[in-house]
N, C-alpha and C positions, 0 to 999 in steps of 0.2 A: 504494500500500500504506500510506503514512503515514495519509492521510485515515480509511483503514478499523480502524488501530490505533487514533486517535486516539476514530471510535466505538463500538469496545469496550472500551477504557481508559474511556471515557464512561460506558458502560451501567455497569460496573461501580463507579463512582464516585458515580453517580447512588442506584445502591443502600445504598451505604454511608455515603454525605452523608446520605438519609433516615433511616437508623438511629442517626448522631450526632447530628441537631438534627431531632428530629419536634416538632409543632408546630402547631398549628390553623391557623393561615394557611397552612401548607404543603401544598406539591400532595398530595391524599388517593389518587392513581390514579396504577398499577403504571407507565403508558404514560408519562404526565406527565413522574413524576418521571425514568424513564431519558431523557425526550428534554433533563430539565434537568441530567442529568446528562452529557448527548452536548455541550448546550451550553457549561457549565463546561469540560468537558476540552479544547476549541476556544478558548474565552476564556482560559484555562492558557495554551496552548500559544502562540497569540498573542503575550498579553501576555510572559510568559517570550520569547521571542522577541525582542521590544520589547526588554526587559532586558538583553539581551545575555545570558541563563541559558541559553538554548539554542540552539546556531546553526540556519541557515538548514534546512528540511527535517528538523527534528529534534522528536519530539515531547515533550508532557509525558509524566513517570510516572505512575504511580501514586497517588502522595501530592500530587503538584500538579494531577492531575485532582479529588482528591479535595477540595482548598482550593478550586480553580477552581468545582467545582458548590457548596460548601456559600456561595460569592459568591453565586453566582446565585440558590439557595435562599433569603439574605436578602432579597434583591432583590425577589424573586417575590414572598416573604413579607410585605414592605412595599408593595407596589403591591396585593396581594389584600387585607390589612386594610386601606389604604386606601378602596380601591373599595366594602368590605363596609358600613364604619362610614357613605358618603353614601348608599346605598340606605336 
């Protein structure tokens, strides 16, 4: 059940990451962006974890899904304007 909190804390983080920092480099596709946003929430929960913020088997909320994907949205964001500027 965690796993499956953790991708719909995602999906919905993913949405809302896209509407804080939109963006040209950013994923333009509905699919994309929740699967970057599935990702962030698992990179949260992770790293949080790491941290000692959340014990073992515990996930991110809300709001550190929501930090976790707008990570990865920068991330995306610099590896796609990079790609874009050597073509």
């Amino acid at each position: 059940m965690s796993i499956l909190w953790t991708i719909i804390i995602g999906f919905v983080a993913g949405v809302i990451a896209k509407f804080i920092m939109p963006g040209d480099n950013e994923p333009s596709g509905f699919i994309l962006t929740t699967i970057l946003g599935i990702v962030g929430a698992f990179v949260a929960t992770y790293l949080g974890q790491a941290l000692g913020w959340y014990r073992p088997g515990e996930g991110a909320g809300l709001i550190g899904a929501v930090v976790g994907a707008i990570i990865v949205l920068l991330v995306y964001g610099m590896i796609a304007g990079r790609q874009r500027r050597t073509i």
